[in-house]
C-alpha positions in Angstrom: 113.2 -25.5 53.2 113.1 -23.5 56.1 115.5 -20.8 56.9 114.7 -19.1 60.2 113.1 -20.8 63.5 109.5 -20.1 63.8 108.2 -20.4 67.2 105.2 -22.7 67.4 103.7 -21.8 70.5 100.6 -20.6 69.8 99.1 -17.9 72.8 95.8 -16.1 72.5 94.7 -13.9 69.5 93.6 -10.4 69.7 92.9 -8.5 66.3 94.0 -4.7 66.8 93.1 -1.7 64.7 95.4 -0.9 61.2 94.9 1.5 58.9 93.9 0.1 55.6 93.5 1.7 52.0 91.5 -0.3 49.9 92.9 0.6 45.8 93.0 -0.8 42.4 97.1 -0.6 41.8 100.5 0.5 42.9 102.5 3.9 43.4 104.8 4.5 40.6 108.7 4.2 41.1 112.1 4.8 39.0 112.0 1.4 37.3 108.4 1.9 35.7 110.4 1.4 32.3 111.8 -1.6 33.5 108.5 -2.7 35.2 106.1 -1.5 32.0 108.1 -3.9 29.9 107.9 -6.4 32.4 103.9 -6.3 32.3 103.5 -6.2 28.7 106.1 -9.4 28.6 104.2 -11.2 31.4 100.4 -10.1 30.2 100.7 -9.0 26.6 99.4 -5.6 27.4 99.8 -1.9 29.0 99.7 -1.1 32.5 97.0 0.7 34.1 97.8 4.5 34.3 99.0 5.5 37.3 96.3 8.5 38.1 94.4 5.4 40.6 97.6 4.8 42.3 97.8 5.4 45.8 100.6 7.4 47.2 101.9 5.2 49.8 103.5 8.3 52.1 100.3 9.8 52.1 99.2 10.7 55.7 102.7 10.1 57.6 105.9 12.4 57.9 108.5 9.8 56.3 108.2 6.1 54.7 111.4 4.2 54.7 111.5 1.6 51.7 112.5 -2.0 52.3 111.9 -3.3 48.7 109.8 -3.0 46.4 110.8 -6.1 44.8 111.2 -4.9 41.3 115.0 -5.9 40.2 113.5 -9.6 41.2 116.1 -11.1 43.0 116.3 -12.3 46.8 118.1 -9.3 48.0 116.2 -6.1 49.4 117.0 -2.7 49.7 119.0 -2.7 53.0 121.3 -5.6 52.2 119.1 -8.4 53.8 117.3 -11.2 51.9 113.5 -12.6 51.3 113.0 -16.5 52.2 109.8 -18.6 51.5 109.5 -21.6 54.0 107.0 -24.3 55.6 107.0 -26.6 58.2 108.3 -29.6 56.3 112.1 -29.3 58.3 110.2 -29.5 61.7 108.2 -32.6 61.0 105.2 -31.2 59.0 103.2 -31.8 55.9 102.3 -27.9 54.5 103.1 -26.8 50.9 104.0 -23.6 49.8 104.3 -22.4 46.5 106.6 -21.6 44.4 108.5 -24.3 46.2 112.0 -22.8 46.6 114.1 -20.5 48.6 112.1 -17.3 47.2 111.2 -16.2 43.8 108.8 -13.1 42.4 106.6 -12.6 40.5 105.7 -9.3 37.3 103.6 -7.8 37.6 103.2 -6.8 41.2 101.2 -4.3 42.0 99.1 -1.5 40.0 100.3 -3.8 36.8 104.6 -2.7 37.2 107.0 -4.7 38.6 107.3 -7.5 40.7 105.6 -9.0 43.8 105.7 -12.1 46.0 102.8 -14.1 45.4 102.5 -17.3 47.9 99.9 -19.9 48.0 100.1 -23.0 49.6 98.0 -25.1 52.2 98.9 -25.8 56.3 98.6 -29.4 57.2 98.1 -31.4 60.5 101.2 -33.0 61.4 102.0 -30.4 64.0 98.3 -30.1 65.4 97.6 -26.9 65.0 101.2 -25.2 64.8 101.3 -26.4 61.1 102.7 -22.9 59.2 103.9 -21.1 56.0 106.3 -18.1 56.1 107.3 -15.1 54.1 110.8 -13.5 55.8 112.4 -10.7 55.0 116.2 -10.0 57.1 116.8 -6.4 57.4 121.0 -6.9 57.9 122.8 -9.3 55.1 124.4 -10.9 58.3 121.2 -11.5 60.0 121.0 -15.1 59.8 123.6 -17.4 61.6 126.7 -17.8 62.2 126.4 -13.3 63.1 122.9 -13.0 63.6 123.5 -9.4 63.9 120.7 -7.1 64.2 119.2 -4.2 62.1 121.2 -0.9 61.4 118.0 0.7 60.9 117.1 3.0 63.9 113.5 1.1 64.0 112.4 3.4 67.2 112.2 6.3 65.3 109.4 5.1 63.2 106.0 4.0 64.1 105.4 0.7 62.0 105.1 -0.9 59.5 103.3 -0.7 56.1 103.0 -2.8 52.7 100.7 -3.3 49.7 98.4 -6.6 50.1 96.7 -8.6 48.6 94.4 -12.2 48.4 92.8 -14.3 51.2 93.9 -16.6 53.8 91.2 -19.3 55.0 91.2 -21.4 58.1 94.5 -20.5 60.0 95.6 -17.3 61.3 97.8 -14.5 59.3 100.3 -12.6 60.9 102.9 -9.9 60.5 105.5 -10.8 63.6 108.6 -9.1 64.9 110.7 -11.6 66.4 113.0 -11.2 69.6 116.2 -13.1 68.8 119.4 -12.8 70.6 122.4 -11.2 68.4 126.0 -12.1 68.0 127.4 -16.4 67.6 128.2 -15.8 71.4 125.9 -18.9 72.8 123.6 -18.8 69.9 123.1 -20.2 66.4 123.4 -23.9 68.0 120.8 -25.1 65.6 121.0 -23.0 63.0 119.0 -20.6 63.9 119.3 -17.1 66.1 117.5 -18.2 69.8 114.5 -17.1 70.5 113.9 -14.8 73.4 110.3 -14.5 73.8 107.4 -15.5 72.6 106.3 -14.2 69.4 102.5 -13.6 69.8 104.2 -10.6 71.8 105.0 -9.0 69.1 102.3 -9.9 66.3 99.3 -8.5 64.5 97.0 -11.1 62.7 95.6 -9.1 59.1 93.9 -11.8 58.0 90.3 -9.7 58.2 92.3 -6.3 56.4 93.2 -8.9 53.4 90.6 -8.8 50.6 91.2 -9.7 46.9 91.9 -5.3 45.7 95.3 -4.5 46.6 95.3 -2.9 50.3 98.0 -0.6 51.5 98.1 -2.6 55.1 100.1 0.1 57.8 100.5 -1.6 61.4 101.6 0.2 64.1 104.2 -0.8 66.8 101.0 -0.2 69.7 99.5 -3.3 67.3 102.2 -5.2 67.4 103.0 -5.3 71.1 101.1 -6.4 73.2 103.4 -7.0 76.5 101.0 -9.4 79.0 104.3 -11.5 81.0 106.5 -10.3 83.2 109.7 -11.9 81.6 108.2 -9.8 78.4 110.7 -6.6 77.3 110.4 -3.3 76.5 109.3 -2.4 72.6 112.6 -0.7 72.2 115.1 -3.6 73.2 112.9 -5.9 70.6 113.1 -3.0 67.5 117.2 -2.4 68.5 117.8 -6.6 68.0 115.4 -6.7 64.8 116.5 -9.1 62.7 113.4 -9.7 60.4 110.2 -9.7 59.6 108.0 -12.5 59.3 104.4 -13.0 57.3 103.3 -16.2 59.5 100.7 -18.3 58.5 99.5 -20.7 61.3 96.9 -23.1 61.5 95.9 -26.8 60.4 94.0 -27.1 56.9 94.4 -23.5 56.4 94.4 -22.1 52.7 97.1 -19.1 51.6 97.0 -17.2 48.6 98.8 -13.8 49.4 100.4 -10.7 47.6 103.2 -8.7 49.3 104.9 -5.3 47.5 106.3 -2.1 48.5 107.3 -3.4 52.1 108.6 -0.4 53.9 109.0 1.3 57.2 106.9 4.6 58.3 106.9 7.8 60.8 104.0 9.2 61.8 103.5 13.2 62.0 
């Protein structure tokens, strides 16, 4: 079931430079008790000690979390909500699992909590534009009928960071920022916020940063911009109307398995 409009159009591909951590687990939080028992339940044993954890505001001034996904449900931690989707509403033949609106799964990373963990193949009904999503809103009126944007004050940091993990084969991964108009004002008339511009605009494909250790993946607005039209708009009119962020898997016959945790915002130095 798909809940927000992807774009299909697919422009050129240009893989940027992100700064990558290659670990073995995840930073420690207040729920480890909560998350510790979760492991043991899910795996029958203890989680790994956290001494190999990375410290995930290492080497920037200020991290703002956006979930770390451990209380399990669909709601993050600035009031908007996760969704899993494919193309199946738009005429295609992809799977994604788990099959439903969103679920998570324990443990997530460094053995504590929770994580989303998708897998799923892109058909060929759509020629190429065949997709699976991951969306997180960041406003719990995002979506239509209010489509109203972010309170986060996304210019003052510098990107965008999360734990990863797994492999994508045969299609192209992306984290993308979409440009959608805000407010029911002329809008919402499918369902969906419209569209402004293009999305490969404002996109960086990770599929080459994605190995099967979990990565702390941090990509930088510079990545994720990459104005080349002249109807294209300035970086800080897309982060004031942010709505979401998408993981966008694109391709025909393409083959997902991917881990997402600790999704949060950071500020350089």
């Amino acid at each position: 079931m798909i809940q927000r409009a992807p774009k299909l159009l697919l422009l050129g591909i240009a893989v940027l430079t992100v700064s990558c951590y290659r670990i073995s687990d995840n930073e420690d939080d207040g729920d480890a008790g909560k998350a510790d028992s979760e492991y043991q339940n899910a795996t029958g044993g203890e989680p790994e000690s956290t001494d190999s954890l990375i410290d995930t505001t290492e080497g920037v001034a200020e991290v703002l979390l956006l979930d770390n996904l451990d209380d399990g449900d669909e709601i993050n931690a600035v009031g908007g909500s996760w969704t899993l989707s494919d193309d199946n509403e738009w005429g295609g033949n992809s799977d994604i699992w788990p099959d439903v609106p969103f679920e998570s799964v324990a443990p997530g990373y460094g053995g504590r909590g929770r994580a989303i963990h998708v897998t799923g193949t892109t058909g060929t009904a759509l020629v190429g534009a065949d997709f699976l999503m991951v969306t997180t809103t960041l406003h719990e009126d995002a979506d239509c009928p209010l489509a109203t944007p972010t309170e986060i004050d996304m210019a003052h940091f510098d990107g965008v960071q999360f734990m990863a993990k797994g492999h994508a084969n045969g299609a192209a991964l992306y984290l993308r920022l979409p440009f959608e108009k805000s407010g029911p004002e002329d809008n919402c008339t499918d369902g969906y916020p419209v569209r402004l511009t293009d999305t490969s605009h404002q996109r960086y494909m990770f599929r080459e940063d994605l190995t099967e250790e979990w990565t702390l993946l941090r990509i930088r607005y510079e990545d994720l911009f990459r104005l080349s039209s002249p109807d294209d708009v300035a970086p800080e009119e897309v982060l004031r109307e942010l709505k979401s962020l998408e993981w966008f898997f694109m391709g025909s016959l393409g083959e997902l398995d991917l881990w997402i945790d600790d999704v949060a915002m950071f500020r350089d130095f």
